[in-house]
Structure formats: C-alpha cells, structure tokens
N, C-alpha and C positions, 0 to 999 in steps of 0.2 A: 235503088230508089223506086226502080217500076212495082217490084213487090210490095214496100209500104204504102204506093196508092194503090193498088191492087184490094192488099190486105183493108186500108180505112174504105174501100168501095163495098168489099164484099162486106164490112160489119154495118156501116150503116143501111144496105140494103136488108139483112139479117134486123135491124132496129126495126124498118122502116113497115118491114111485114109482120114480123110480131106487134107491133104496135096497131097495126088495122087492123087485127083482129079483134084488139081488146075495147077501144076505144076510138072517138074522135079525136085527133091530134091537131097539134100547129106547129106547121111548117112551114118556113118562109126561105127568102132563096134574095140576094141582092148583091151590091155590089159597095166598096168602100175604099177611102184615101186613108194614108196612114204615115207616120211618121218615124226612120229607126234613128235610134241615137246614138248605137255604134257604127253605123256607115254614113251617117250624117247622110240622109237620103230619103225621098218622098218615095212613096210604092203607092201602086193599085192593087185590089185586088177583087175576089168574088168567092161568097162562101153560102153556107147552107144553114140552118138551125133547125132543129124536128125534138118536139117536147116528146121526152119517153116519159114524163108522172106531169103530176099537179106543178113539181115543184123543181123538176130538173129536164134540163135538154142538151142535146149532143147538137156542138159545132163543129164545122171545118171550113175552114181556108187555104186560097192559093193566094198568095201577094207578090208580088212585081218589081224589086227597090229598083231605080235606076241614080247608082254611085256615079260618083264623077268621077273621071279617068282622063289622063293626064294623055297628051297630043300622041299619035301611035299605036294605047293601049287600050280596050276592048274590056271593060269593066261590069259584069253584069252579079245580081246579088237575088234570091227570091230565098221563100219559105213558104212551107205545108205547115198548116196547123191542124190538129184536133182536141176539142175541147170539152167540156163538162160544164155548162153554166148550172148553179144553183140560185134559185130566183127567193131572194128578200124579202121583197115587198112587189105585191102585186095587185097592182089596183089597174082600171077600166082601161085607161091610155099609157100607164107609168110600169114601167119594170127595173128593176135593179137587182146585178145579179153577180157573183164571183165566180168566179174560172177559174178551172186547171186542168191541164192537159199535156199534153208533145207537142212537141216544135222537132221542126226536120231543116236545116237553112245549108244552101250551096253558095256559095262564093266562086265564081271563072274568072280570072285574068287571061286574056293573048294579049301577045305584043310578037310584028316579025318571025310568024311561023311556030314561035315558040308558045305554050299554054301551062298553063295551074290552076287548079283547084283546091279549094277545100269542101267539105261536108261534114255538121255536127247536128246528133241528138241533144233534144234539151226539154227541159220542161218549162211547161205556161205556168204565171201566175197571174192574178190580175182583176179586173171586175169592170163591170157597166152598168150602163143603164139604155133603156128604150122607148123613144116614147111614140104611140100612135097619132099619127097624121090623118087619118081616113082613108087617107089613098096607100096609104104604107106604115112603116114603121122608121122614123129618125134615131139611129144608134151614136154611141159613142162610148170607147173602151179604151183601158190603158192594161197595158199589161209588160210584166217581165219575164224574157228568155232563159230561165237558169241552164248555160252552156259555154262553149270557148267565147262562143260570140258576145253572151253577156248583154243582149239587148233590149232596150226599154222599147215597147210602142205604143206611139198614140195616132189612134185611131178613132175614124166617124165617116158613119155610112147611108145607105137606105135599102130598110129591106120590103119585099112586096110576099102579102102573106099567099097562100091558097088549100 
C-alpha cells in the first residue's frame, strides 16, 4: 500500500512539473461527503484535480467510510482513488466530465484480540460535474468500483482553486 501512494505521489508530482513548464494550469484541492453502497456507509474525504490539457485532468482521493459494526467489533473501511476526468462541456462556471481510473479499497475488522483484512484493486467508472461558486467550485460525482467490492458512490464536495 505504501508503494502505491508513493508511486500516485511521485506521478503526479512528475504531471505537476511538466505541466509548469508548458503552460498555466488548474489546480484545485478540497474536500467531500460521499456515499458507498456496498458497505452502506457515509465517508469523508479529500482530493486533488490538476488539468494536464484543455480538456483532461488528473484526480486523486483519499475517502474515509465509517461501516457500522456490531457491539465489540472495530469496523473500519477507506479507499485511494486515482482518476482521469475528461471534461464535456465547458463553459464559464459549469463543467461536466467522465472518469476512469483505480480504486485501491481496504476493509479491517478486530473483534477480542483477533483481526482481518481485506484489500482490492479496482477500476473507476463514473462522471460529474462542477460548478463555480466564486469562492470555489461545488462538485458532485457518481461513480462505479469495478472490483470484489463492487461499489457504487455518490459523492458531493467543494473544491478551492489556486
């Protein structure tokens, strides 16, 4: 696990310096609630977007789920994303735009000393839109996990540009 953020740290650093050489970019950085629908469970999380063209940008996330867990047992659920948005329609304040990317998600149970895990690669599928605020950008995205997990999410954020 440490290697894949590792590895998604050093490309987008690698994106983030070629791209300042060639051009002005946009990059925004915020924060968002989200909903999965295989662990029945609300997450937080916080991610990145940095436009590498006109017409495409590279996301990532970290998200949060907190599962419910039965008297005793210690239930916790998160996922890495990295993404590929291609932007549709782009106009002044509106954006809309499809994904696809990796998904990385862990799953812990303890209960009494004892512990389990699992961990699954998956692919995003999915799309949004965003729209500006003045002070930010209002997002909202749905997308699908293609993995064991198998998980839909709906999500809605706010990102702040710079």
């Amino acid at each position: 696990m440490r290697k894949l953020i590792k590895i998604t740290c050093i490309l987008f650093s690698l994106i983030l310096f070629y791209n300042s050489n060639t051009y002005a970019q946009d990059v925004k950085v915020g924060a968002e609630l989200g909903y999965g629908t295989q662990i029945e469970s609300i997450g937080i999380g916080a991610g990145a977007v940095l436009g590498l063209t006109d017409n495409i940008r590279g996301a990532a996330d970290l998200k949060i789920f907190f599962p419910d867990s039965p008297s005793g047992v210690t239930n916790s659920f998160w996922e890495l994303n990295a993404n590929i948005h291609y932007l549709f329609l782009k106009k002044v304040n509106t954006k809309v735009y499809g994904l696809a990317g990796l998904n990385y998600a862990t799953q812990k149970a303890s209960s009494g000393g004892y512990s389990i895990s699992n961990s699954e690669a998956g692919l995003n599928l999915g799309g949004g839109a965003e729209f500006g605020m003045g002070f930010g950008a209002l997002f909202a995205e749905v997308k699908y996990a293609l993995s064991n997990y198998d998980q839909f999410d709906l999500n809605a954020g706010l990102r702040f540009g710079f």
